[in-house]
C-alpha positions as CSV (number, residue, x, y, z in Angstrom):
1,X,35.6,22.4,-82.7
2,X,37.9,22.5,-79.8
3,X,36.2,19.7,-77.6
4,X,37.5,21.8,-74.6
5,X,35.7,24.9,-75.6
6,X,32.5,22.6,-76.9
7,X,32.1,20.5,-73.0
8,X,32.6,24.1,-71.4
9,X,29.5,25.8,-73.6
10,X,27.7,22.5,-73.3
11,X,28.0,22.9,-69.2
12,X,26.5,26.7,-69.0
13,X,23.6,25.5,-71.4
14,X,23.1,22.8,-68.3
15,X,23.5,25.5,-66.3
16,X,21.3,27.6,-67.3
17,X,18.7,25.1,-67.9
18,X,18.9,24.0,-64.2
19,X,18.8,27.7,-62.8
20,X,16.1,28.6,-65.5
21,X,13.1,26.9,-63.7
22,X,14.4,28.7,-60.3
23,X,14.9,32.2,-61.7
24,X,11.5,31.9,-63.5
25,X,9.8,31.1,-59.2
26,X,11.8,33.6,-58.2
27,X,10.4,36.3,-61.0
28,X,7.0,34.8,-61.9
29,X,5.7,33.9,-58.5
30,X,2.3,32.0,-58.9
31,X,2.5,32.4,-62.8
32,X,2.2,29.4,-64.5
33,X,3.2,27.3,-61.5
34,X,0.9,24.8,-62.4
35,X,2.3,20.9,-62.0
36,X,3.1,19.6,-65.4
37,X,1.5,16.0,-63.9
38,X,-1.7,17.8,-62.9
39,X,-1.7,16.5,-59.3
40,X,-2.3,12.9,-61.0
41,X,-1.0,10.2,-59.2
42,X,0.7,7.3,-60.2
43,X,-1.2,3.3,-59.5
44,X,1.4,3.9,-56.1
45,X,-0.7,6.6,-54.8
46,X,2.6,8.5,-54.6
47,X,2.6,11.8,-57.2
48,X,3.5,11.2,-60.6
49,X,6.1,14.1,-60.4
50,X,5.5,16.2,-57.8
51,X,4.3,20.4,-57.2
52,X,7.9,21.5,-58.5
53,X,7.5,19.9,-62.2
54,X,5.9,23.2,-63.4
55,X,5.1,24.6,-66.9
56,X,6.6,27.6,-65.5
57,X,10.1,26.1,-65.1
58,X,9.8,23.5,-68.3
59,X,8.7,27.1,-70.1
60,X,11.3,29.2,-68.4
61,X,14.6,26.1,-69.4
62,X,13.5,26.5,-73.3
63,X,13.5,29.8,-73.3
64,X,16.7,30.7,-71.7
65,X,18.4,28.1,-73.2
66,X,17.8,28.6,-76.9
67,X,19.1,32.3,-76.8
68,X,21.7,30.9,-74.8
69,X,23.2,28.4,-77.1
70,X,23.3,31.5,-80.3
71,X,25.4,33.4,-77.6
72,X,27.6,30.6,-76.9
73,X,28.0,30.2,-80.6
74,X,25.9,26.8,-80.7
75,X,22.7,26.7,-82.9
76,X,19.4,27.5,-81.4
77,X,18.4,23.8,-81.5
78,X,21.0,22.4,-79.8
79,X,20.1,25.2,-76.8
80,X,16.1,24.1,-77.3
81,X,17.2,20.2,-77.2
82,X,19.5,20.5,-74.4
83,X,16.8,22.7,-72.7
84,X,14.0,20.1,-73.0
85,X,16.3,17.3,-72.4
86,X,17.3,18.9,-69.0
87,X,13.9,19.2,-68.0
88,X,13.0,15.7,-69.0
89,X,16.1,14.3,-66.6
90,X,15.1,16.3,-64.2
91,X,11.4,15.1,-64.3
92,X,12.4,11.1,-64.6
93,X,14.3,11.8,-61.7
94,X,11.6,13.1,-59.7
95,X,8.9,10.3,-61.1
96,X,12.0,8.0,-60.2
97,X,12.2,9.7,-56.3
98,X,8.5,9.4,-55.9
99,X,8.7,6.0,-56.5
100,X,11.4,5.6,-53.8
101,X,9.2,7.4,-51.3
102,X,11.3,10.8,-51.0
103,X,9.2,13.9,-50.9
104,X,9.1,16.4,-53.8
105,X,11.9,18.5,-53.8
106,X,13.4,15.9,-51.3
107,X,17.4,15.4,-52.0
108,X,18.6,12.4,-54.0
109,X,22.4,13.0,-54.6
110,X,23.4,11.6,-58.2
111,X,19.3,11.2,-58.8
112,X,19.0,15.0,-58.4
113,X,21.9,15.9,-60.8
114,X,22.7,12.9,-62.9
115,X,19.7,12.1,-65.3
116,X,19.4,16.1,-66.0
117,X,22.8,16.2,-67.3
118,X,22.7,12.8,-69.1
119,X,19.9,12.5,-71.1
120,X,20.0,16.1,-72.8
121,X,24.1,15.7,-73.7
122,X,22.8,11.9,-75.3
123,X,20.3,13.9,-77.1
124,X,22.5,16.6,-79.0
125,X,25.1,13.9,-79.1
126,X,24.5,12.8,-82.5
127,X,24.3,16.7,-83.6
128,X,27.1,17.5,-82.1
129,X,29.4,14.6,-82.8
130,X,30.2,14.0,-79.2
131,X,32.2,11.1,-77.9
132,X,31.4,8.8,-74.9
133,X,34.6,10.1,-72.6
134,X,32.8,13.9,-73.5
135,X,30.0,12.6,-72.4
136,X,30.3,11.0,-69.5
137,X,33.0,14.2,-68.7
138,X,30.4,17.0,-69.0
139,X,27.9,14.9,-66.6
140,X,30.5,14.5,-64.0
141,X,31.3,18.1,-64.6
142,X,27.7,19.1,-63.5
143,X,27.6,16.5,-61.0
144,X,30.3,18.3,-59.1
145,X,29.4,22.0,-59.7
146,X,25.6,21.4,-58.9
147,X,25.8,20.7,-55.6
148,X,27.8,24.1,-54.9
149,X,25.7,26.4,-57.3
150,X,22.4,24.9,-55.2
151,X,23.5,26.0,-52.1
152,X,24.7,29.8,-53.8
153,X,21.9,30.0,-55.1
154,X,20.2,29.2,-52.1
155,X,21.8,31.6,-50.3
156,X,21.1,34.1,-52.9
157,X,17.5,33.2,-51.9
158,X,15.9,31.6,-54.9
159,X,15.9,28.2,-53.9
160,X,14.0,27.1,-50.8
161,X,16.3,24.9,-49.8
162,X,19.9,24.4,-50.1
163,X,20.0,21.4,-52.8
């Protein structure tokens, strides 16, 4: 496979599986907006996660990104994977931010965008035979176009804020 074509499918999947949790607020309102940490806090007293770690958004990444990765010519796996691996970034960043003190849905640049494009591309690595430099490529990919498609999106008026 044309590693070109294979980082570009792999960035919409991370796409979609950051947008995925937003959409799903946006469309879902109070549904399932329950905090995946059930308010527990960690021996800190700080949250665990946070409010925004939801069942709603972890729900809302599988289920867009699966379907995703068929039309993007991947296997449904690989979109389910890359989907929960997203979600899992995102949420190690947040346990990570609370331990630093900043507020849920506070802005950590590189902690907000980093992990969530990391972990899930080590995860279908091995599946997909990806190399280091595609690695490490993809990440900095979503690194760079995360920061712009928060503030569209924000603007469009499905984020709260602008990050």
């Amino acid at each position: 496979m044309d590693v070109w074509w294979e980082s570009l499918q792999l960035l919409l999947l991370l796409g979609v599986a950051n947008i995925a949790p937003i959409a799903a607020k946006h469309l879902l309102g109070e549904l399932g907006k329950a905090p995946i940490d059930a308010g527990l806090r960690f021996f800190d007293g700080r949250p665990l996660l946070g409010p925004s770690k939801t069942w709603r958004g972890l729900a809302a990444a599988l289920v867009l990104t699966t379907p995703a990765a068929l039309l993007l010519g991947l296997p449904a796996a690989v979109g389910a994977l890359l989907g929960a691996g997203a979600m899992a970034g995102d949420a190690l960043s947040s346990f990570v931010k609370r331990r630093l003190g900043i507020a849920p849905s506070g802005q950590a640049t590189g902690l907000d965008q980093v992990p969530e494009a990391l972990l899930p591309l080590l995860l279908v690595a091995g599946w997909l035979d990806l190399g280091w430099l595609q690695i490490v490529g993809v990440s900095a990919a979503f690194f760079a176009i995360e920061i712009p498609l928060a503030r569209w999106t924000y603007r469009l008026g499905l984020r709260d804020r602008p990050y």
